[in-house]
Every structure is written in structure tokens, then in C-alpha cells.
N, C-alpha and C positions, 0 to 999 in steps of 0.2 A: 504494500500500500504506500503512494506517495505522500510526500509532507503536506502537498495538497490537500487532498485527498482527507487526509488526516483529520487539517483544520477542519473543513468544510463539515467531515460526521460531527466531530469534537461543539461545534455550533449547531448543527441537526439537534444534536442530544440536550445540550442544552437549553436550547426552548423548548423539546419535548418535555422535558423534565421538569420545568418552570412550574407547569399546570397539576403537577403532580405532587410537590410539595408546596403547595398552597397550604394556607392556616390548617386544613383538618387535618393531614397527613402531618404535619409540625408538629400539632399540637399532640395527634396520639404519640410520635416519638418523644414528645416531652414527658408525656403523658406514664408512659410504657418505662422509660429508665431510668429511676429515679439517682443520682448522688452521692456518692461516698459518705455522707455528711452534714451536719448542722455549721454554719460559723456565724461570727456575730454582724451585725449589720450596722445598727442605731440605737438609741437609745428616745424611748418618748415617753409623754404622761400615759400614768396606767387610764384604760379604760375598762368601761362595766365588761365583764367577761372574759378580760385577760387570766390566762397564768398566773398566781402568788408566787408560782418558782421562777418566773421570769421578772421576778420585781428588780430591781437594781436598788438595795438598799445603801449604799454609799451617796448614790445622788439622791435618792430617797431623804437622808437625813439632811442633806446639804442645803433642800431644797423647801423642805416639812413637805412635800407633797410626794404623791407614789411616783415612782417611774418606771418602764421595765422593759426588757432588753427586747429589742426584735434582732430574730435567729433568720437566716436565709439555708437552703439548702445548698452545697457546695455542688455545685450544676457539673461541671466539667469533668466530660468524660473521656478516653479513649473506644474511637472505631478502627476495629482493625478488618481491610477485606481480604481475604488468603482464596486468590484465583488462580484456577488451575490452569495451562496454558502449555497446556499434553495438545498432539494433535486433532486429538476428535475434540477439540471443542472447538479447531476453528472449522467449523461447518455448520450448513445450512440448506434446507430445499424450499425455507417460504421467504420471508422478505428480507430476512436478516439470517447472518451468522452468529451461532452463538457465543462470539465474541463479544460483535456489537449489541448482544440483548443485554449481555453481562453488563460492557460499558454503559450501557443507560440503566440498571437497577444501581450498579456503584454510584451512577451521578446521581439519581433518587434519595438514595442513605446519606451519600456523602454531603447532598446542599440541605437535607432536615439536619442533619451532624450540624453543619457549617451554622445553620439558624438558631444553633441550640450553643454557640461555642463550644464544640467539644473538637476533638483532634479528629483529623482520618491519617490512617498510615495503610500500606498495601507490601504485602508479600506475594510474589509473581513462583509458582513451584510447578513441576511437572514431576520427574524422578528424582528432583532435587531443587532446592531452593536457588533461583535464580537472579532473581532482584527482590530488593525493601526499599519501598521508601518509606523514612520516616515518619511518625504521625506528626502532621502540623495543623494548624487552623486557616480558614479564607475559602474565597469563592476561587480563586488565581490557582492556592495546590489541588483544590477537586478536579478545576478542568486538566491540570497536567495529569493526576491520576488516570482521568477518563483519556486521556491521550498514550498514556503508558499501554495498559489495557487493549487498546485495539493497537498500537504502531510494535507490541510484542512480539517477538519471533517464535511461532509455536512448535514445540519440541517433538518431533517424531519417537516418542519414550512413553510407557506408562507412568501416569503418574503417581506417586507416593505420596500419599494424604500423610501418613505415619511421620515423614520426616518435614512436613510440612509445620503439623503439630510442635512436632517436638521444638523446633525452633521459636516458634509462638511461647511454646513454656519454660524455654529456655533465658528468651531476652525481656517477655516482659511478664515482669511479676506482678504487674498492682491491676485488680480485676477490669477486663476492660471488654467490653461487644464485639464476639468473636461472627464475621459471618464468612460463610466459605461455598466459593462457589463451584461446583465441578460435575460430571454428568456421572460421577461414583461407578465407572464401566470397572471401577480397578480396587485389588482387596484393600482394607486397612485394618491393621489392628483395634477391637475394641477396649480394648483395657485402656491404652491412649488416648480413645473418642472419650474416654469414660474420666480419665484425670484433667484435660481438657476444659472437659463442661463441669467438673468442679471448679476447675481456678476461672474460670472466664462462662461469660452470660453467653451462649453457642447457639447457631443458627444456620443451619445447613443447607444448603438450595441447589436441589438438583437441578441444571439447566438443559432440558431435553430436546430436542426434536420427533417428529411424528415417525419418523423410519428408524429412529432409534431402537421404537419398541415394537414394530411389526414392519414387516418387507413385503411390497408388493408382488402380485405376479407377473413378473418381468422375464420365462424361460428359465433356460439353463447359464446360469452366472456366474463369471469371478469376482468373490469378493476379495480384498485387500485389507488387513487392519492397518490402519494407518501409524499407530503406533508401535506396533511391532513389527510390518514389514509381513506378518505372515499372511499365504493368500489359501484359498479354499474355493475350490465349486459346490456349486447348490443348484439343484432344482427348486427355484421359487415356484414354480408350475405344482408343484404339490401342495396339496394341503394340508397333508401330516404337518409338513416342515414348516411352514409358515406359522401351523399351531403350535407346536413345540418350541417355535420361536419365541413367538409372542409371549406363550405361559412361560419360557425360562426366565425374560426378563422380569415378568409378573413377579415372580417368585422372588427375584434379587432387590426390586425395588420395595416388598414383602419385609425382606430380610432389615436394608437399611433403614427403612421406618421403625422396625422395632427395636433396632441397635440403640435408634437417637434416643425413642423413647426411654425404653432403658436406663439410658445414660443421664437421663434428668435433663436433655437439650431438646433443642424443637428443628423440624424439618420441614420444610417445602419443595414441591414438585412441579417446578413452573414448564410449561412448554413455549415455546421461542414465540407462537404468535397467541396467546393468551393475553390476557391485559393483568401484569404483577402487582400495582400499585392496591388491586382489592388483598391480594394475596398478602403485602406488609403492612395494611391497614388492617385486617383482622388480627394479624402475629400481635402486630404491636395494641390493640383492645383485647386480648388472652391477656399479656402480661401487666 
């Protein structure tokens, strides 16, 4: 993809995204992550129905009248997004690749993040961790995010959710909104899923396409995995195989659902041309 190119999505997405976090969707992610924290704010006269434990009895005496402290919630959080950026994610058969869907749910999180001041930082992994960028604050490092994101070089490797983690729990220690995007074609340790979404608020989003989980009847085919290079014929003309197809993923998409659950995290299963925004508006009114 050109630098052109580039720009030109990088401003598609972003007035896409505009209408999407508008006040409701802001306001549920306010809404939805609460603060590390109380800190002090001001001090004013008590009123009918305050706290007695919030009195300030120092100004109190100073003053013969009550006073008493207003507390704020210490708002600022870290968003961290860990995209996978293996080769089956750059692909697509409806309007977008699920690159570019990726890049515009990051700009979704990232400009509610950005309205809430909290951080966004991004780890890019496939088989191995490839780039971070740090978590910072602004409208200016979201859009470089979403530009990272699509102008990626995506890795012909399976990718390793496992080492992906481990680095998350590796560098950062103070609990922060873990969300990860990846189409989970590839195994991962759950014991890891599982220490993970202890230390971090975790939120998994499968990013799929419609051929991902059933194959049309197109004859006799080579397929290719894109990430491993291995290839295979099939009769799509069958209809055993096309079922067997279908139920295998049935089964595996089965499986990671009840992993997350398990694990005390939440998952989503978005498909590339669905509309996501209902999708992280009810996540965020659950929590």
C-alpha cells in the first residue's frame, strides 16, 4: 500500500469513526471503566447530604463553618491494542480487508480512549512481537496508530497469541484495557489467557470473514495457507466437506468462547461487514 494510499484510508476512517464515538459510545466507555482511584479535588461548604467523613475539619475550625473535601475519580487509564498481523488477517472478499476493519474499530477505542484522556499504546505480533508503540495521549498518536495498523507488513507465520501475552505481562504491570484483535485460526495457551485477564480488564475480538467459516462450491480446489505455505486439494463440490468444514470451525470458535469465559474475560465475534460499534456498545453496558 502507498503512502498515498495510506493517508487517504487513514482520513476515510477517521470521519467514519467520528459518528461512532459520539456522546453515547463516550459516554458508555466512561461509563464501562471506571479509575484506579479517588484523589482530592477542592474543598467547599458542606451541604445538606454530604458525607460527615468528607468534612475537612481543619478548615472547618478555621472557618466555624463545615467544609468538606470533594474527591474526583483518578480517570486515566491505559488502552493497550495487541493486533495480530499473521497473514490471514490481511484478507478480504467484501469491502474491506480485515486489516482495514481492524484499523477502524482501533480508531473507535482509540478517539473514546482519547475523549476520556487515557493512553493508547499498540503491540503489532504475529509469531513474535514485532513493533510497540508506546501508550501516549491525542487525537495526532491515534491517527498514527491507525496508520501503523494498515501500512504493517503482514507476516507469512502463524501467529503466537502466547508470546504476544507474555510480553503485555511482562512490561506492563499496573492494570490496564487489554483488547486483542486476531481471527484465533492459531492455538494458544490457556493458562496464559487465564493470568492475562487476571492482571488486565481483557477483551478478545475475533475478526472474521464469511469464507473463513464455510467455503463455497467452487469444484475441485487448491487451497494454500497463507501462513504456512502448506497447500491441499478439496473437493468443494461435496457436501460432506463443506459440512465438516463448516462444523470444524463451529467447534473451534465453541472452544474459544468458552476459554474467554472461563478465564473471567469477554469475547466478541465480529464479521468484517457487520456494523461493530452495537457490538462495543453493549461490551461496554455489560461492564
Amino acid at each position: 500500500m502507498e503512502i498515498k494510499d495510506i493517508i487517504k484510508k487513514v482520513k476515510q476512517i477517521e470521519i467514519r469513526t467520528r459518528r461512532k464515538t459520539e456522546a453515547s459510545l463516550m459516554g458508555s466507555y466512561h461509563s464501562a471503566f471506571k479509575g484506579q482511584g479517588m484523589t482530592f479535588s477542592e474543598v467547599r461548604p458542606y451541604q445538606f447530604g454530604d458525607e460527615i467523613r468528607r468534612i475537612d475539619w481543619n478548615k472547618t475550625a478555621r472557618f466555624q463553618e463545615p467544609f468538606v473535601k470533594v474527591m474526583e475519580e483518578e480517570r486515566e487509564l491505559t488502552m493497550m491494542l495487541l493486533v495480530d498481523i499473521s497473514a490471514s488477517m490481511d484478507y478480504g472478499t467484501k469491502t474491506q480487508l480485515k486489516r482495514e476493519f481492524v484499523a477502524e474499530i482501533a480508531a473507535t477505542l482509540g478517539f473514546s480512549a482519547a475523549g476520556n484522556n487515557d493512553k493508547v499504546g499498540v503491540i503489532l505480533f504475529a509469531d513474535k512481537v514485532y513493533k510497540v508503540i508506546p501508550p501516549k495521549k491525542g487525537r495526532k498518536h491515534i491517527l498514527s496508530i491507525i496508520s501503523t495498523i494498515l501500512s504493517a507488513d503482514y507476516i507469512p507465520a502463524k501467529s503466537n497469541i502466547d508470546v504476544a501475552l507474555e510480553y503485555m505481562l511482562s512490561v506492563f504491570k499496573k492494570k490496564s484495557l487489554l483488547f486483542m484483535f486476531s481471527d484465533f485460526e492459531d492455538d494458544y495457551s490457556l493458562k496464559i489467557l487465564r493470568i492475562a485477564s487476571k492482571k488486565h480488564q481483557f477483551l478478545g475480538l475475533r475478526i472474521y470473514d464469511d469464507k473463513d467459516n464455510e467455503i463455497p462450491d467452487i469444484g475441485y480446489t487448491l487451497f494454500q495457507d497463507v501462513e504456512t505455505g502448506r497447500q491441499v486439494w478439496a473437493n468443494t463440490s461435496s457436501k460432506r466437506w463443506r459440512y465438516q468444514f463448516a462444523e470444524a470451525q463451529k467447534q473451534k470458535l465453541k472452544k474459544i468462547k468458552e476459554d474467554f469465559e472461563n478465564s473471567a474475560s469477554n469475547f466478541l465475534n465480529i464479521n468484517t461487514g457487520e456494523d461493530y460499534s452495537k457490538f462495543l456498545y453493549q461490551y461496554f453496558q455489560k461492564k
